[in-house]
C-alpha positions in Angstrom: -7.0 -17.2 -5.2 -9.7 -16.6 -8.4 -11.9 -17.2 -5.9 -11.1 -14.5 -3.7 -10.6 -12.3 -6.3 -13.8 -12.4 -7.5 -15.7 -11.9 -4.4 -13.4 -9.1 -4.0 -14.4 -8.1 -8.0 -10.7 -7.5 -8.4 -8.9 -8.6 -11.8 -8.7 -12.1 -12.2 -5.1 -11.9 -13.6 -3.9 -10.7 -10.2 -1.1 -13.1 -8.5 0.1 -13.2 -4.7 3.2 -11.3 -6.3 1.4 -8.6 -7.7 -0.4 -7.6 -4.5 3.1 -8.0 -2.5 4.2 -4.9 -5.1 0.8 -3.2 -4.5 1.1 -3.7 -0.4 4.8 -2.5 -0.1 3.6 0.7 -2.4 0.6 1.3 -0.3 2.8 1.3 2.6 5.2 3.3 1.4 2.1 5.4 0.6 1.0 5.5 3.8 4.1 7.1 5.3 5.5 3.8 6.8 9.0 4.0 6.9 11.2 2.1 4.7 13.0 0.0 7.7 9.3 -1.7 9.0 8.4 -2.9 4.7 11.7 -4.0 4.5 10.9 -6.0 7.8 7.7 -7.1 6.7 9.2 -7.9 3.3 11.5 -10.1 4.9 14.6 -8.2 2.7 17.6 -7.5 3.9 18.8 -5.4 0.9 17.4 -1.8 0.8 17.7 -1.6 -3.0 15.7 -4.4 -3.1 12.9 -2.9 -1.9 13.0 0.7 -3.4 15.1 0.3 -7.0 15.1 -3.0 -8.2 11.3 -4.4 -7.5 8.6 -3.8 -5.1 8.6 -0.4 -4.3 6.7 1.8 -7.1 5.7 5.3 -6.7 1.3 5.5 -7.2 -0.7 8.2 -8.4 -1.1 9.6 -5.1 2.3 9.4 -4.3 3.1 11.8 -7.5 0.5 14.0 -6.9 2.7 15.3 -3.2 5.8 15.7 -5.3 6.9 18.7 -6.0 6.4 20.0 -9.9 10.2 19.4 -11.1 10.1 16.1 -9.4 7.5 15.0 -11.6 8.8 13.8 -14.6 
């Protein structure tokens, strides 16, 4: 894994769990719906996926809510 993550001159702290989060939120992101991550997650809960771990809104993702949303 350090190996890969150098060649990819990504943060060497990185783990296989951390890019799992950043995957599901770059789906999410991407306007896949929430039924095909939680497939590809391999969860069967909904609020796991979107309240209690993986799913995390990004910077983009704020920037297409609306103002009262924001905060």
């Amino acid at each position: 894994m350090r190996r890969f993550l150098k060649i990819a001159a990504l943060n060497p702290k990185l783990t296989p769990h951390s890019l799992r989060h950043t995957h599901t939120s770059l789906l999410s992101q991407a306007g896949v719906g929430l039924p095909q991550i939680m497939e590809r997650l391999g969860h069967k809960d909904e609020d796991t996926t979107t309240k209690n771990v993986y799913l995390h809104v990004t910077k983009e993702m704020k920037k297409r809510l609306p103002k009262s949303s924001k905060n």
